[in-house]
C-alpha angles and dihedrals in degrees: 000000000000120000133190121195119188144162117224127178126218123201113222127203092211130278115003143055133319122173119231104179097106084056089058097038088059091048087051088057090045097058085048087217114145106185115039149066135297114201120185125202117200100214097210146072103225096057149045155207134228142135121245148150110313095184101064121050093194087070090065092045095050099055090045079058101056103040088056086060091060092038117029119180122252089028100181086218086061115109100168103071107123087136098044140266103316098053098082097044084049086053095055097034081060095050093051095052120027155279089213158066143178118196127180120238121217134182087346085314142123098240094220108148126247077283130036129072124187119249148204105219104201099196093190124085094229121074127255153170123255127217112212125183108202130191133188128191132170141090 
């Protein structure tokens, strides 16, 4: 059993999508396993991680749209906004996807489908910069 662990960092533009599948596939390549498991940790509370459709951009739109239906900026029932009004709705947009993902790796490749591409979700409309731990482990 091999194992790679790594840190990598990912610069958002503010709230939205960025893939993020061509960062883990290097890090797959890195570790040289062919047959395992990447798993990758968000290490923060205002963002998320998933996997979802790459082809078509309306995908993406569409499910902005409807978190910020669940959870709208500036909601007057919101304590917690030291950082303004859109840091409570990023908490709970976090708390209702993930900080995490597990993706299998085949023949010294990410095993995403024809589809699906894996994703950083910044939930804050400033851009920052994500901190992601990834570890690899196989054979």
């Amino acid at each position: 059993m091999s194992s790679l662990v790594t840190t990598i960092e990912i610069a958002t533009t503010g709230r939205g999508f960025r893939e993020i599948s061509a960062e883990l596939q290097r890090a797959v390549r890195q570790s040289q396993i062919a047959v395992g498991l990447c798993h990758v940790f968000l290490r923060h509370t205002s963002a998320s991680l998933l996997i979802t459709e790459n082809a078509d951009p309306d995908v993406r739109r569409d499910l902005e749209s409807f978190i910020s239906r669940l959870a709208p900026d500036g909601d007057p029932s919101h304590v917690h906004t030291m950082e303004g009004p859109d840091d409570m709705p990023a908490h709970i947009r976090s708390v209702l996807t993930s900080s995490e993902l597990t993706i299998p790796v085949r023949d010294g490749l990410l095993g995403l489908g024809t589809w699906q591409g894996a994703y950083l979700w910044e939930h804050r409309h400033r851009p920052h910069r994500r901190r992601l731990d990834i570890t690899i482990v196989g054979l």
